[in-house]
N, C-alpha and C positions, 0 to 999 in steps of 0.2 A: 673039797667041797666044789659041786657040779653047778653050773647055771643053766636052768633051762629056758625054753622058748618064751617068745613074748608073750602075757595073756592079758586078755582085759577082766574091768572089775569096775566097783562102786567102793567109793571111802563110807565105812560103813560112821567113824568119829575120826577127831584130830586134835589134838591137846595141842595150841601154839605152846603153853609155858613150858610142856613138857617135850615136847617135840617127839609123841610119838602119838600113831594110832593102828585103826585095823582098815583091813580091805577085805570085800568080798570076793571071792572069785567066782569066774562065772559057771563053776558046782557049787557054787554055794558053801565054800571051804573059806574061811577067816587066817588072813596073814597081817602079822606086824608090820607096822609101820614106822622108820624111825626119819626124821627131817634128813638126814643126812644122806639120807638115799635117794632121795626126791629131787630129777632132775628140772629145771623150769628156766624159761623165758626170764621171768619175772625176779626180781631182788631179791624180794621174801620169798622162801621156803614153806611154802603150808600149801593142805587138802580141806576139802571144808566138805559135808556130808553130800551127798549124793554123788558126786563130781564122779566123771567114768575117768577111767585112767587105764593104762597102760603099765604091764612091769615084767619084772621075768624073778623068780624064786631060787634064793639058796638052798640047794640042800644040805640043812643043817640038820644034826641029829637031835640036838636039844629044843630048836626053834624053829618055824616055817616064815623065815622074813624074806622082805622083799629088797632086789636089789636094786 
């Protein structure tokens, strides 16, 4: 499994209880999100809708998550 380059995006939702959600990217492709990949500043771990962000994609055969 390959990582690619950085890309940006918008949190499209973000489930704190479940700690996952999705991201846009910017073609407009939807990638998973899970808390655990989410690096931050901040204590708590979450995305809240709109927020741009930054990430770079595993390529997974089953899944298109973010690393």
């Amino acid at each position: 499994m390959s990582v690619q380059e950085w890309q940006e995006g918008e949190v499209r939702w973000f489930n704190d209880l479940s700690g996952e959600g999705s991201i846009r990217g910017a073609n407009g492709e939807s990638f998973y999100v899970h808390y655990s990949t989410i690096k931050s500043k901040e204590k708590r771990k979450t995305l809240y809708p709109n927020d741009r962000v930054k990430f770079k994609i595993n390529d997974d055969p089953f899944i298109k998550q973010i690393s």
